[in-house]
C-alpha positions as CSV (number, residue, x, y, z in Angstrom):
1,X,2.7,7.1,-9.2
2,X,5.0,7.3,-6.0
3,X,8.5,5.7,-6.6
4,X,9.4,6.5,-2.8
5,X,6.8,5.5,-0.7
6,X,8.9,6.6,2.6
7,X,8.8,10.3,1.8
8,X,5.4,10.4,1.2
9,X,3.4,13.0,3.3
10,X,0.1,12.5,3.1
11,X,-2.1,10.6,5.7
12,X,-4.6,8.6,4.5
13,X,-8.5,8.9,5.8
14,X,-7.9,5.4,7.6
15,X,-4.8,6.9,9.3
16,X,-6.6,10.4,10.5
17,X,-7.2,9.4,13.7
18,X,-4.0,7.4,14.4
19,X,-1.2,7.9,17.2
20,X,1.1,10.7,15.9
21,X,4.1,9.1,17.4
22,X,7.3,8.3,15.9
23,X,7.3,4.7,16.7
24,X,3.8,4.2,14.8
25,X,4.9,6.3,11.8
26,X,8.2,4.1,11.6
27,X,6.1,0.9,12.0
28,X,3.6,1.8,9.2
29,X,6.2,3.1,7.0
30,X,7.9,-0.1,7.5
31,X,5.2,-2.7,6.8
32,X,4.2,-0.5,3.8
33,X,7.6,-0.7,2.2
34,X,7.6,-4.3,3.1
35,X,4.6,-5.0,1.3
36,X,5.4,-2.9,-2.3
37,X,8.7,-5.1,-2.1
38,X,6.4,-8.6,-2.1
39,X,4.6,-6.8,-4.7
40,X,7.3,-6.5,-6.9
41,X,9.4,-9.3,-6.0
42,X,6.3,-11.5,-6.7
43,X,5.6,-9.6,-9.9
44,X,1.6,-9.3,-8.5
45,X,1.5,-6.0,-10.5
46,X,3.5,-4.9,-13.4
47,X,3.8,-1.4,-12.5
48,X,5.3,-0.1,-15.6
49,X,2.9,-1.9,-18.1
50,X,-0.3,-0.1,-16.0
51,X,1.1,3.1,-16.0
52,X,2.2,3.1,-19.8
53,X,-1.1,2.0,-20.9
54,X,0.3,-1.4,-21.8
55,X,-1.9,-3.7,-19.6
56,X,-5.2,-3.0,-17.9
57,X,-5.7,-1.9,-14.4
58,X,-5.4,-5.2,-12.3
59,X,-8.1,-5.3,-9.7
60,X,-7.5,-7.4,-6.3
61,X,-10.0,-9.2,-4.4
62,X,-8.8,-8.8,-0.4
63,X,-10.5,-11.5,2.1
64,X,-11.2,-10.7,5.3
65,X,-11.4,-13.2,8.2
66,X,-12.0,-10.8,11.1
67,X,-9.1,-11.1,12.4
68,X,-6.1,-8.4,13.0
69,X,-3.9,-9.5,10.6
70,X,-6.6,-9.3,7.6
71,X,-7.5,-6.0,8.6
72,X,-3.8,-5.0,8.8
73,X,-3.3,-6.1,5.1
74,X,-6.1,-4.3,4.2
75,X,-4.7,-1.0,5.6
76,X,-1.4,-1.1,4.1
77,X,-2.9,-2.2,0.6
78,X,-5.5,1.0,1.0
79,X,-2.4,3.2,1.8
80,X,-0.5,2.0,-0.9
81,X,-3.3,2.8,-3.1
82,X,-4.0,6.1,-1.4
83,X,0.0,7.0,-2.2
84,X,-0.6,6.0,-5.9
85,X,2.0,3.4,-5.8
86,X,-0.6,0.6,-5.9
87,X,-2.6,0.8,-9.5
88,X,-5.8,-1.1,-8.6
């Protein structure tokens, strides 16, 4: 499971067809990292209970209204899990 989700590489299959300018690689980085703090301030996911076997996989139902800001939410929670550091 990533610990440092702002050195990882890899570009998601929703991101493949993205801008590959700095300014939109700083922005997602930034609302990614925004979001795994939430996660963990919130305690939504305990993180080291998944990964030790402790507690079951939680699995998240995402609502979408149609409008930009559901489908942003859904893109940073699918790159989180595409980084590993989201276990669901």
């Amino acid at each position: 499971m990533a610990d440092d989700v702002t050195s990882f590489t890899g570009v998601p299959p929703l991101f493949a067809e993205t801008p590959d300018s700095v300014s939109f690689k700083k922005l997602r980085k930034r609302l990614v990292r925004g979001a795994l703090q939430a996660i963990d301030a919130y305690g939504m996911v305990d993180r080291r209970a998944v990964e030790s076997g402790a507690a079951p996989r939680p699995k998240w139902l995402v609502c979408l209204s149609g409008g930009k800001d559901s489908y942003g939410l859904l893109a940073v929670l699918m790159d989180l899990q595409y980084q590993g550091a989201l276990p669901v």
